[in-house]
Structure formats: C-alpha cells, structure tokens
C-alpha positions as a printed NumPy array, in Angstrom:
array([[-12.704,  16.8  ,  -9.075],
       [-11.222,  13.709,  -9.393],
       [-10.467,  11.602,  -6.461],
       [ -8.416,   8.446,  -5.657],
       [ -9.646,   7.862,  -2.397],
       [-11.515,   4.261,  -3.607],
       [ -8.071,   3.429,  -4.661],
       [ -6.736,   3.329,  -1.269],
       [ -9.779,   2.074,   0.232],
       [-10.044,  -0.991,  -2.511],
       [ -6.332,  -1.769,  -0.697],
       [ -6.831,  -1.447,   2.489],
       [ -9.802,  -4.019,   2.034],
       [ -7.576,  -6.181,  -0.169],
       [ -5.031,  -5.991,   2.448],
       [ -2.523,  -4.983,  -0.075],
       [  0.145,  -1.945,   0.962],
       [  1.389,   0.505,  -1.216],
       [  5.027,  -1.14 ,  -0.968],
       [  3.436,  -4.69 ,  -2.087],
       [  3.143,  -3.006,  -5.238],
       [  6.02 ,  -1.14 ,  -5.521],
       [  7.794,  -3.949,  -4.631],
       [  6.355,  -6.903,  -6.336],
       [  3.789,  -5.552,  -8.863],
       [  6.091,  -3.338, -10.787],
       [  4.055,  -0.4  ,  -9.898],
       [  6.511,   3.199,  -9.571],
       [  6.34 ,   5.094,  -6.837],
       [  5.486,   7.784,  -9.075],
       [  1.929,   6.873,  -9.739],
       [  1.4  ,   5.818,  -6.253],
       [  1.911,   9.59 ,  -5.628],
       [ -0.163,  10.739,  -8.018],
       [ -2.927,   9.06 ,  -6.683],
       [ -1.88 ,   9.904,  -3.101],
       [ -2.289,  13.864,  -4.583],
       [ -5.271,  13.533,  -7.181],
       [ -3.014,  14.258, -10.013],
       [ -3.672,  12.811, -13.585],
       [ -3.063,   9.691, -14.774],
       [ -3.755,   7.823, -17.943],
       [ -6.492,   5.604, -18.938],
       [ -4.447,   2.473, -19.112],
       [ -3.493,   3.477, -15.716],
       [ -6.785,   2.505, -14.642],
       [ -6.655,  -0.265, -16.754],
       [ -4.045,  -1.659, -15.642],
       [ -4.908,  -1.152, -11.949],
       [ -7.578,  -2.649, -12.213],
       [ -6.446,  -6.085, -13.602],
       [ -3.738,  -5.921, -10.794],
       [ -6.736,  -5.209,  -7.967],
       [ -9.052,  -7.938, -10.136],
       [-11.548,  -5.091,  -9.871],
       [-14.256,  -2.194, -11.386],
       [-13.422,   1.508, -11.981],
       [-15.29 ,   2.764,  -9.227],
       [-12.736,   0.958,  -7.068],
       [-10.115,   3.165,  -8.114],
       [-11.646,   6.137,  -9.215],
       [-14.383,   8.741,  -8.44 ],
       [-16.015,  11.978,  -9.586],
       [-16.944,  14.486,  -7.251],
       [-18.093,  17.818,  -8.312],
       [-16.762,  21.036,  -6.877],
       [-18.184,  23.485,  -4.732],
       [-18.441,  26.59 ,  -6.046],
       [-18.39 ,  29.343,  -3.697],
       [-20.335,  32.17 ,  -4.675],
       [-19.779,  36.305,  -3.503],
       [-22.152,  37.998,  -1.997],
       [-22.649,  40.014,  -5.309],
       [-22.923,  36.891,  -6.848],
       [-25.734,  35.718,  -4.723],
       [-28.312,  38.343,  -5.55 ]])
C-alpha cells in the first residue's frame, strides 16, 4: 500500500499547513485529499511536490506492504 503519511510529516517539520499551499502554492484541494486518503496521484505529482517542499521522494511517499490475513484452512 501506498502511503502519504511522510507527506504530512515533511510539513509539519517544514512548518508549512495544508492551507499555505492551497492558498499560495497553487496546490487544489483536491490532491491535498488524495493524499489525506492514499488515493493515486501522478508522477509529476510527486515531482512537483517535491520542488515545492525542496525535498526527496521518501518525504512524500512510502511503500508499505500489506498484511495478508490468512484462514485457518489456509494455514495448514
């Protein structure tokens, strides 16, 4: 799964808000909720947030595998 959890914590560090860039950075509210709810964005996306953050991918973006959970039938 996909995660945009650095995203948040890159601002929060930054001590930029969400309406900073809505407001001043051209950034829609759209995408902010997409990231807020792990949804898909585009490559250039990232790209772009990360020349507005001045930072790396991992800042914005991170991989975590799921858990599969497994039946009991499964198990054996």
């Amino acid at each position: 799964m996909i995660t945009y959890e650095p995203f948040f914590k890159t601002l929060r560090e930054k001590k930029i808000s969400t309406y900073h860039l809505i407001t001043y950075c051209n950034v829609s509210r759209g995408l902010i909720d997409r990231l807020k709810h792990d949804r898909p964005i585009t490559t250039v996306t990232l790209n772009d947030l990360c020349k507005l953050l001045e930072c790396n991918i991992s800042d914005v973006i991170e991989f975590r595998p799921d858990i599969l959970i497994q039946t009991p039938e499964e198990k054996k």
